[in-house]
C-alpha positions in Angstrom: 90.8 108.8 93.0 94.3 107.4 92.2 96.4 105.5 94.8 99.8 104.3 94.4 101.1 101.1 96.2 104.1 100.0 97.2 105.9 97.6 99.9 109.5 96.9 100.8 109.8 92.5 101.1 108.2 92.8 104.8 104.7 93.8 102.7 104.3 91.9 100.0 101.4 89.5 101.1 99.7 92.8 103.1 100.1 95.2 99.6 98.3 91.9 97.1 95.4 91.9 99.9 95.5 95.7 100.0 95.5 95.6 95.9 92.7 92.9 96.2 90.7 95.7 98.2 91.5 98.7 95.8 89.8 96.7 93.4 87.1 95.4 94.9 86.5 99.0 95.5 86.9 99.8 92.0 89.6 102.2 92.7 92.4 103.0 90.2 96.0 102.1 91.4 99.6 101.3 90.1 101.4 98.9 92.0 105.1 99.6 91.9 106.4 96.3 93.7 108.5 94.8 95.4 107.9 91.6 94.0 110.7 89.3 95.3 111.4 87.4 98.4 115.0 88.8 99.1 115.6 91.5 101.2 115.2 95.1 99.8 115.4 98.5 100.8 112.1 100.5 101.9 112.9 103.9 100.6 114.1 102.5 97.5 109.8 102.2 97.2 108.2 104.6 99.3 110.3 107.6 98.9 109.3 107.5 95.0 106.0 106.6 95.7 105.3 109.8 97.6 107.2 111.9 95.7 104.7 110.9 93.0 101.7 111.9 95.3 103.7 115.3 96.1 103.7 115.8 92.5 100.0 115.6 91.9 100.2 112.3 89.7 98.7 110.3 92.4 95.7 111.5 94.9 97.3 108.8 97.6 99.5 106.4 98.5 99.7 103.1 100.6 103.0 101.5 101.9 103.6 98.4 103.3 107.1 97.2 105.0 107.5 94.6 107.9 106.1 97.3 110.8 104.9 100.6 108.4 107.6 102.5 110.5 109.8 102.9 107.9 107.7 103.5 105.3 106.3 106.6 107.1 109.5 108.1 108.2 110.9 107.8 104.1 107.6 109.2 103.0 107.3 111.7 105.5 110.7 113.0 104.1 109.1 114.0 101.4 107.6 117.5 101.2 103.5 117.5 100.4 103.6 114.3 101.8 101.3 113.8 105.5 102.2 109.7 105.9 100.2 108.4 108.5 101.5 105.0 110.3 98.0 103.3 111.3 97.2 99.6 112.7 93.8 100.7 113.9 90.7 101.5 111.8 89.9 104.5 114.4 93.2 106.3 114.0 92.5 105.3 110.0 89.6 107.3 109.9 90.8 110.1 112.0 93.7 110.3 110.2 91.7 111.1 107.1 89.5 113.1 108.9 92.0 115.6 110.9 95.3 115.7 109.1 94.3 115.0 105.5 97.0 112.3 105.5 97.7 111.2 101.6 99.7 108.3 102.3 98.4 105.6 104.7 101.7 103.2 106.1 101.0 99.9 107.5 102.9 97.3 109.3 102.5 93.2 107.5 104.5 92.3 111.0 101.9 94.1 113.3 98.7 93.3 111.9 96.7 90.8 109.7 95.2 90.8 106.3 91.6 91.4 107.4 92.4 94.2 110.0 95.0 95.9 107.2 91.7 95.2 104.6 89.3 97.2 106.8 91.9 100.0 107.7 92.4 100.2 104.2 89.1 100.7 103.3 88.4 103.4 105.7 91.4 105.0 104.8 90.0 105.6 100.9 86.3 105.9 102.3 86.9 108.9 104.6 86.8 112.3 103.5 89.0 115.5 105.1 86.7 117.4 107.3 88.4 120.7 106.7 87.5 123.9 108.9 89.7 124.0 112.0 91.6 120.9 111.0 92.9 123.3 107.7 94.6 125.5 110.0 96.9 123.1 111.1 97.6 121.7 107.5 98.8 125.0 106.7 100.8 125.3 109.4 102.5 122.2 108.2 102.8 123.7 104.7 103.9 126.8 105.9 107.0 125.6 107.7 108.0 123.3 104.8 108.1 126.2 102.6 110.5 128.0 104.8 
């Protein structure tokens, strides 16, 4: 597995704990930034970030911004991409397990490093479970294709 990760300034303590995770789990992943303290646009991260999942060069992504909100919305601009917004490890894991999301968003403004460690963790962990839950992934597919 290959995960990208990426914050806009309102994520960049959440995204090192997160990158302290990935490799505790010994999970390749680029970290594309932001590293600065000033303010900076979310998309200008998280659109290229899923774009770069939708393209097959990464397996998944996690965003970061000040409430995950608009990380999801830029990534879920992009076509391929299912961006889930989560600050729960239930709706981490059912995410994962229902709508095959590929890139996990997360609020540092809404939740602390330990919670966002354990959703994170989940979020790699859990496998798609497929069979009824496809359906609806195609669906999805289908209509961006139009």
């Amino acid at each position: 597995m290959k995960i990208i990760l990426a914050s806009d300034h309102g994520g960049v303590n959440l995204r090192q704990e997160v990158a302290d995770v990935l490799t505790e789990l010994q999970i390749d992943f680029e970290d594309i930034g932001c590293d600065c303290e000033g303010s900076v646009d979310y998309p200008d991260y998280g659109i290229p970030a899923a774009e770069r999942v939708a393209d097959g060069e990464f397996d998944k992504a996690i965003l970061i911004c000040g409430t995950g909100i608009g990380m999801s919305i830029s990534a879920n601009k992009v076509k391929g991409v299912r961006a889930a917004l989560v600050h729960d490890i239930f709706t981490a894991k059912v995410t994962r397990e229902h709508n095959d999301s590929n890139v996990l968003c997360m609020g540092e403004r809404v939740i602390g490093p330990g919670l966002a460690k354990e959703i994170a963790k989940t979020w790699v962990k859990t496998e798609f479970e497929g069979g009824r839950h496809q359906n609806r992934i195609t669906k999805i597919a289908e209509y961006e294709n139009k």
